[in-house]
C-alpha positions, 0 to 999 in steps of 0.5 A, a space after each residue: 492514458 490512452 484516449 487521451 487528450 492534454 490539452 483540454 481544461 478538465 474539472 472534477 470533485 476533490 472532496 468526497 461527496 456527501 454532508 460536509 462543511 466544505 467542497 472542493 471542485 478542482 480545474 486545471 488547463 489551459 482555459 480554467 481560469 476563463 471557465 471559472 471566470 464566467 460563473 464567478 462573481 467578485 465581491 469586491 472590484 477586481 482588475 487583475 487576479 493573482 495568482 494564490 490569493 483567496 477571492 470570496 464572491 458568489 457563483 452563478 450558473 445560467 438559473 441564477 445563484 448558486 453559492 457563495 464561494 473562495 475561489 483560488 487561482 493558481 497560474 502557470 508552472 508553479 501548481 500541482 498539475 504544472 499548468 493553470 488551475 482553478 480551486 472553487 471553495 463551496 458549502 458541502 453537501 451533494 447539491 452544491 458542488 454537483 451544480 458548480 461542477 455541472 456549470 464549467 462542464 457546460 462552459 468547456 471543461 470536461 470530467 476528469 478521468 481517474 488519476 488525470 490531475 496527477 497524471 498531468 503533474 507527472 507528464 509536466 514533470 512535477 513529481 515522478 511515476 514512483 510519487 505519483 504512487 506514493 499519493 494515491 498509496 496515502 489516499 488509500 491508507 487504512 491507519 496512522 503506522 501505514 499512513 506515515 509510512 507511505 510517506 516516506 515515498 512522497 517525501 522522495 525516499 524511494 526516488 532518491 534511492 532509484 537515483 542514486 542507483 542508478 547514477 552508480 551504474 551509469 558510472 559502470 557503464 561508461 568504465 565499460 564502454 570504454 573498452 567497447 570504443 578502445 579494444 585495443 587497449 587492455 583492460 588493466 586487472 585493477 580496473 576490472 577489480 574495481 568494476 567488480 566491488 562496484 558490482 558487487 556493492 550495488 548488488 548488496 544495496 539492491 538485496 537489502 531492498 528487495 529483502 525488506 519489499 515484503 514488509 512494506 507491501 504488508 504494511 499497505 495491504 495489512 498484516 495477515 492474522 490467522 483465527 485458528 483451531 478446533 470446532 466451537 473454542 470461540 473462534 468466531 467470538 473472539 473475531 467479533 469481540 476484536 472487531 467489535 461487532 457481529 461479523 462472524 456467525 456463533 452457534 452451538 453446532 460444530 462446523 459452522 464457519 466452512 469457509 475463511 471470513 475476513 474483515 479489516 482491523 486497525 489495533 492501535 495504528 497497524 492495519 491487519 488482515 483479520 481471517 476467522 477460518 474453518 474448525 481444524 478437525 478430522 472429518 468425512 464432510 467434503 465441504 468441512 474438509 474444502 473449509 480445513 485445507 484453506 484454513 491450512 493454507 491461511 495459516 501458512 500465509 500469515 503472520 500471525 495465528 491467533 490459535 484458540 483453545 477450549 480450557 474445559 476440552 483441552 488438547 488432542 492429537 490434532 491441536 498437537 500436530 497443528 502446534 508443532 508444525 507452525 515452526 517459528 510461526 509467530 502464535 498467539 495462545 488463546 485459553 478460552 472460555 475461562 468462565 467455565 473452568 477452574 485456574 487449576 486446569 489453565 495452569 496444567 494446560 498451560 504447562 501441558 502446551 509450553 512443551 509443544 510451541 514457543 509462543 509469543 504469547 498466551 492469553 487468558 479469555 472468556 470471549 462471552 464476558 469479553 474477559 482477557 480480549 483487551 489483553 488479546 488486543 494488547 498481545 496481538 499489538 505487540 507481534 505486530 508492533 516487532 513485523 511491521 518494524 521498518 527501517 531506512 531500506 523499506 522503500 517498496 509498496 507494490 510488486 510493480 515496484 519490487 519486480 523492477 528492482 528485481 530485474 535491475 538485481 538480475 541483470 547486474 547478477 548476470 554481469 557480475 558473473 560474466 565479469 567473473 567467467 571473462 565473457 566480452 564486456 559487450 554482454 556486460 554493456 548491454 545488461 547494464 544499459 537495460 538497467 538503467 532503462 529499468 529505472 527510467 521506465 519505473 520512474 517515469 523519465 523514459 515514457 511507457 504508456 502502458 505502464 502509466 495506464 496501470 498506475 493511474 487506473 488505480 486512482 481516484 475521480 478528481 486526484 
């Protein structure tokens, strides 16, 4: 963080403000526990404080009582920032926990800047730059599935793996730079050979994780679903129906939606991206035609297309094309409007479009009644259930994240091949140095101000 100064006692809010039963006011530093001291009243004699044990008494400011309050002291290396600090335990509400911050402002803490307390964890060596990612990715996680999923980084998976990885190439580079110290000595074909499978074996590891980076990067940001077809078949019905209020405008005229409207979406546990987009059809409107090619281009940027068809005006031309260019898109059918047909003409339909797709599902609705939007939900969850499956390689959340890997994998690709071609080990050397400082740099063990700025700027006031 630039501008910045370690050494001074900084404090802030650690609950959300607002009407609650509890407030946190956190301060950490050097100084915290003589802040607090001078605002705290004990409610029982107390000759020496220590350390995690609760305090109750009341806190006063220069006007005179302000809470009763528990106050925790956490000394030393042994607390989340790696220093002394300071838990204040308030009523909630917006009053109370503004004066408590408001006093230890005035007795010589400042306002901490956003992400400070984990950025003084991570410059006292309490967790890592790769964690330090992980807690404000849970901070920010929208559902259960995505909530213990980002877990896993906390936990240390993703440190562990870059650890590991990088104590196998540091074992590489120093088989390497032993031929750099003794040129004399030739390198034996079996040495090189084995160099070569340890490469080569890195290079599976990392492709499997680069492989699985965009799974974990949809499961923070949301899965992209698509709400697609023609003019006036419910799009925006079914939207509002899945959302469950009214997002999407609904009329009678066609064209209405002319730009894409997107809204979050939790169905049972899994974040997604919701896209209510233009009508597909043939048109001479140059601002219906702008609202087609985005939707075209939605649909080739997600995971799922929800497509959406009317019983009554069935199948043309147009849906035929659009169907039959998804590929293996994951789809989701959608019969609308059952309330204004018969089940002969679903059944013909039906049978008319298993000849143009293979779809994961075909479902059933009247959107006005809300008839068959339960089972929608239900279809929706099971493709999500199948994309968003993870296994032990899923360990990258951002693209910061995956485009370190990626370098670290183009480096010892370049190696591999150099060792192959027979170029002087001192390429070799080098290329494998970098990759270790690589791994230092996105974990944190070499410093890099620029890239901590990145990181802690995302975070928020008080963590």
């Amino acid at each position: 963080m630039k501008d910045y100064n370690k050494n001074d006692t900084i404090a802030s809010l650690s609950t959300p403000e607002g009407r609650g039963a509890i407030a946190i006011v956190r301060v950490s530093g050097e100084n915290s526990f003589e802040i607090v001291k001078r605002f705290f009243d004990f409610k029982l004699k107390v000759d020496k404080i220590e350390s995690r044990k609760v305090y109750l008494g009341y806190w006063t400011d220069n006007e005179g009582l302000v809470d009763e309050v528990q106050v925790i002291f956490f000394k030393g290396k042994n607390t989340f920032t790696g220093e002394d600090l300071v838990e204040i335990y308030s009523h909630g509400g917006y009053a109370i926990p503004a004066l408590i911050l408001e006093s230890i402002l005035s007795g010589g803490a400042r306002q901490s800047l956003p992400g400070e307390m984990t950025y003084r964890a991570y410059l006292n060596g309490k967790i890592d730059l790769v964690k330090s990612q992980a807690i404000n990715d849970i901070i920010n996680s929208k559902t259960s599935y995505s909530a213990r999923f980002l877990a896993r980084n906390l936990k240390g998976s993703f440190s562990d793996f870059i650890t590991e990885m990088r104590r196998k190439i540091l074992n590489l580079s120093a088989s390497v730079e032993v031929q750099i110290d003794y040129p004399d000595e030739e390198f034996e074909e079996r040495e090189i050979s084995e160099i070569a499978t340890s490469m080569e074996s890195i290079l599976n590891e990392l492709e499997k994780v680069i492989d699985k980076s965009e799974m974990g990067m949809i499961i923070k940001r949301g899965v992209p679903v698509v709400i697609a077809g023609k003019p006036n078949v419910g799009k925006s019905t079914i939207m509002n129906r899945l959302l469950k209020q009214d997002r999407a405008i609904v009329t009678d005229v066609p064209g209405t939606t002319r730009d894409f409207i997107e809204e979050e979406l939790n169905i049972k546990g899994v974040y997604v991206k919701l896209t209510d987009t233009a009508g597909l059809r043939g048109t001479d409107d140059v601002v219906e035609k702008i609202g087609i090619e985005k939707t075209l281009d939605k649909i080739q940027n997600s995971n799922l297309v929800v497509y959406i068809i009317d019983i009554e005006r069935g199948i043309d031309e147009y849906d035929i094309n659009i169907l039959t260019n998804l590929g293996d898109k994951r789809v989701v059918l959608v019969l609308n409007k059952a309330d204004k047909t018969t089940q002969k003409k679903v059944d013909k339909l039906r049978t008319d479009l298993l000849e143009i797709h293979n779809y994961d599902s075909i479902v059933v609705t009247s959107a006005l009644s809300e008839k068959g939007v339960y089972d929608l939900e239900n279809a929706i969850y099971e493709v999500l259930s199948i994309l968003v499956k993870v296994d032990e390689d899923t360990y990258i959340t951002n693209d910061l994240q995956k485009n370190y890997i990626k370098k670290v994998y183009s480096r010892i690709k370049n190696s591999f091949k150099a060792l192959e071609e027979g170029i002087t080990v001192d390429v070799i050397a080098q290329d494998l140095r970098e990759c270790v400082e690589l791994f230092d740099s996105l974990t944190g063990r070499s410093y890099d101000e620029d890239l901590s700025d990145t990181i802690f700027s995302n975070f928020c006031v008080g963590k």
